[in-house]
N, C-alpha and C positions, 0 to 999 in steps of 0.2 A: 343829429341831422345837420345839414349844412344850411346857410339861412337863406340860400335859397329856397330851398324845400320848405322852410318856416312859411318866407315869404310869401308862395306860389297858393300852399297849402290854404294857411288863412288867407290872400285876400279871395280864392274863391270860394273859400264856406262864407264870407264876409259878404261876399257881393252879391248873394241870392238875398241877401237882406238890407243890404244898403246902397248907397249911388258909389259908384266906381271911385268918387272923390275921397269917399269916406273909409272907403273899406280898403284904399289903401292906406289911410294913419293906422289903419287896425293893423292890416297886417308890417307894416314900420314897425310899430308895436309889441308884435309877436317875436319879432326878430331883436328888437332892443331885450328881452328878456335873458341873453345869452351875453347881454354884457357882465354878468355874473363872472364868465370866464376870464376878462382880461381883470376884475377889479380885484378877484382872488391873487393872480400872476403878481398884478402889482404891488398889492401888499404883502403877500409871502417871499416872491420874490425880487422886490426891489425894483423891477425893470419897466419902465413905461416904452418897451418895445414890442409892438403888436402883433410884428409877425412871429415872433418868438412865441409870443403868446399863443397865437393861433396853430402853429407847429405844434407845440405840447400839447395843445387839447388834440388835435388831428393825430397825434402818435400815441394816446394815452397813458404820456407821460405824469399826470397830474389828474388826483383825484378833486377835480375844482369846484364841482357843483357844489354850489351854494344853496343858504336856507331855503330859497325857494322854489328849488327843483327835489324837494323831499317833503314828505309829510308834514310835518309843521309848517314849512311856507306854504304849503297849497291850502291849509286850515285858514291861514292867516290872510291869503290874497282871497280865499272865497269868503271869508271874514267881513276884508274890507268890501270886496262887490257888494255883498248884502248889502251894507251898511247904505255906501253910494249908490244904490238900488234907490234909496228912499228919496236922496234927492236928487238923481235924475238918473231916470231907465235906460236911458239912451249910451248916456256914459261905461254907465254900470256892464250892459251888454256889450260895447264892446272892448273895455278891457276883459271881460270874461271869455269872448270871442276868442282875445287875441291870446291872454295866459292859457286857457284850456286844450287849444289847438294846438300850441306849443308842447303843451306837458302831454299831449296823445303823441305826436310825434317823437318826442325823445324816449316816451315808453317803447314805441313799435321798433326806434331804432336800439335802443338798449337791447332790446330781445333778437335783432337781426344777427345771426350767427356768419354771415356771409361773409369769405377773404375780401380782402378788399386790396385793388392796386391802387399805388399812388402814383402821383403826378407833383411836378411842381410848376405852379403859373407865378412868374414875378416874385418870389420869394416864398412865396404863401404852399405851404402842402394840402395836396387833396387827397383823400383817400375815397368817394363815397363808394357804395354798396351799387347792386348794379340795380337791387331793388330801387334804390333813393334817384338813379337816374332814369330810369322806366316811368316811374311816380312824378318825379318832373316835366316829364314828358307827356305823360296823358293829362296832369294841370293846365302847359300849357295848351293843347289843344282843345280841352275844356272854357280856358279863356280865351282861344280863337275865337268859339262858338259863342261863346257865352257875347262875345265883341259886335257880331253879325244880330243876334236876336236881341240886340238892346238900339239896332242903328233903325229896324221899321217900326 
């Protein structure tokens, strides 16, 4: 998924539990978790060029997922929640917020068989799914409302 969709995603599972201040670091958050992709790029390939970066993950030129988009990092990130669970719940939740929501999203997109067109804005290639842009869409009109029922 594109991090838009990260972002959209979590900060409204985020914000029925938090103030709008908060539960956007989560979802910032949620979306830092995909810097996995440029940090593989950079050390396999040498290149501290982003949009290159981001092109080959968008063409699936690169298998780049990192430890913690597989089993063993989700062991080890709900590892550490627990742990920072103990000293403080608050934290603990919402990196759990933010890695969990992440990791449902790249499952649902992993399984999405849909063609996809691409586009390119500014260098950057896009490819999303038309599910991933329908789902963006009903986010953000769930954060229109959600904008309205927090102002009475």
């Amino acid at each position: 998924m594109y991090p838009l969709t990260h972002f959209l995603f979590t900060l409204v599972f985020a914000y029925t539990l938090f103030p709008f201040e908060f539960a956007v670091v989560i979802a910032v958050l949620s979306v830092l978790f995909d810097l996995d992709h440029f940090l593989y790029h950079l050390t396999k390939k040498k290149n501290p060029n982003f949009i290159v970066c981001w092109n080959n993950a968008v063409l699936g030129k690169e298998h780049e997922r990192t430890f913690i988009h597989h089993l063993p990092g989700f062991l080890v990130v709900s590892g550490l929640v627990f742990f920072i669970a103990f000293l403080n719940s608050t934290v603990a939740l919402a990196i759990a917020i933010a890695y969990y929501t992440h990791m449902f999203l790249d499952y649902v997109h992993f399984k999405s068989k849909e063609t996809k067109k691409k586009s390119k804005w500014f260098g950057f290639l896009f490819a999303p799914t038309l599910y991933e842009i329908f789902l963006d869409l009903i986010l953000v009109i769930i954060l229109f409302f959600f904008s309205f029922s927090h102002l009475s």
